[in-house]
N, C-alpha and C positions, 0 to 999 in steps of 0.2 A: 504494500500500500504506500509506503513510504519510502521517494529516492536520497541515498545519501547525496551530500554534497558540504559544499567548505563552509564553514563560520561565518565569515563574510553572505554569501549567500543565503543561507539561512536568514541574517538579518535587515536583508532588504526587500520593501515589497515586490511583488508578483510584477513584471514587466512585459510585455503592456499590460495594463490591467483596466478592466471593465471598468463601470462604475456604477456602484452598490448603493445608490442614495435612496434606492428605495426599499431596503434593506435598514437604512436607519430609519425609516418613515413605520416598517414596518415592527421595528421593535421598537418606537415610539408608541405603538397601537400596544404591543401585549402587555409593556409597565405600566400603561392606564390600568388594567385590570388588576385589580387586589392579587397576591400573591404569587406574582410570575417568577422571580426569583427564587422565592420559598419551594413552588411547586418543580423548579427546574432541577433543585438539589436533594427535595426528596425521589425524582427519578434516575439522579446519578446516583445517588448514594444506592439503589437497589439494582444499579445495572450491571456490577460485578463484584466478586468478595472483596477483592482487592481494595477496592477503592473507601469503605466506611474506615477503613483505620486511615487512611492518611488525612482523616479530618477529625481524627481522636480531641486534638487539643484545639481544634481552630475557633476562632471567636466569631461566628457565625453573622453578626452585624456589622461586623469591618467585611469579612468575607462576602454579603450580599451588595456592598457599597462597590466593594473592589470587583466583584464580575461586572457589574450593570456597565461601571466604567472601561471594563475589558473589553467586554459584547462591543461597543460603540467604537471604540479604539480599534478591534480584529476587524468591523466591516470599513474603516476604514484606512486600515491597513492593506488588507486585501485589495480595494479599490487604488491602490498605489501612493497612500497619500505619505511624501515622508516628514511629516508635521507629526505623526508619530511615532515612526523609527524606535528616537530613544526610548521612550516608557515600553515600545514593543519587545526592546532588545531585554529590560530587564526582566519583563514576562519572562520572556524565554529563558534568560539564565536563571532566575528563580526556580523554573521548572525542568532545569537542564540535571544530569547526574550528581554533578557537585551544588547544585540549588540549594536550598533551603526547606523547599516544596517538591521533590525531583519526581515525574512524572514518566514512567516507563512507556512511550512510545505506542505501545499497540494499546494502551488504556485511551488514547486520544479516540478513537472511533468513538467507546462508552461518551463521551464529550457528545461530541456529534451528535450521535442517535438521542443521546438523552435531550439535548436543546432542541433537536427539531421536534421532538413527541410533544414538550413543553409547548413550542408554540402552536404545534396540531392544536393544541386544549385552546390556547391564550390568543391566538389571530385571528380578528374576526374577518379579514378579506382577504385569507390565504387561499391563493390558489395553487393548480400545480407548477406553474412556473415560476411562483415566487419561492415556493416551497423548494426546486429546486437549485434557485440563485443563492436560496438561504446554506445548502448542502454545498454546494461551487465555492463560495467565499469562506467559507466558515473549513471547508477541506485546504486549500491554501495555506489558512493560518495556523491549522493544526499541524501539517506537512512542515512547515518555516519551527515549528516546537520540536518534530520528532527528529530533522536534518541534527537540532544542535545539542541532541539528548548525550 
């Protein structure tokens, strides 16, 4: 699923790359709705064993703050924007082997599949092509995580 490639690579957007502003319009729509964050991390957390220990100690209200601001960051990262490079770069090393957060690479799917189910529940004018822009953009960013694990 995932090509290796250099450091550097890894940390720069997607070129050429689309552009995904509807992608922020649309996760504008699902944070209207009560619980979309809450409801995103109770479908990670049951999407593989693995993954409820590596939120053993996390602080759950900085953690919901820091995706929301992720989410928006990744689709416009993917859209090539490099106004967030840096913040994307320490994503990644966060989530890299030596991170602090380290993220083993084929757990990145469980990401994926869980945000898109999430927004199945949470978007009220999803259709299937935005459903699949949302898979396109959100594969990229995960791809640029698993190059620099």
């Amino acid at each position: 699923m995932f090509k290796s490639a250099s450091r550097a690579q890894a940390l720069k957007p997607p070129s050429p790359a689309p552009n995904y502003d509807d992608l922020q319009v649309s996760f504008g729509r699902c944070l209207r709705r009560h619980g979309f964050i809450e409801r995103f991390y109770e479908i990670l957390l049951a999407s593989h064993p693995a993954i409820p220990p590596m939120f053993e100690r996390t602080d759950f209200r900085g953690q919901r703050l820091a995706l929301r601001r992720g989410i928006s960051m990744a689709i416009s990262w993917a859209s090539g924007s490099s106004m967030v490079e840096r913040p994307m770069k320490h994503m990644i090393d966060v989530h890299s082997r030596a991170g602090r957060a380290p993220v083993e690479p084929a757990l990145y799917r469980c990401w994926v599949e869980s945000l898109l189910a999430t927004i199945d529940e949470y978007e009220i004018e999803l259709t299937p092509e935005l459903r699949a822009r949302w898979r396109e953009a959100m594969t990229k960013v995960v791809e640029a995580f698993a190059r620099h694990y």
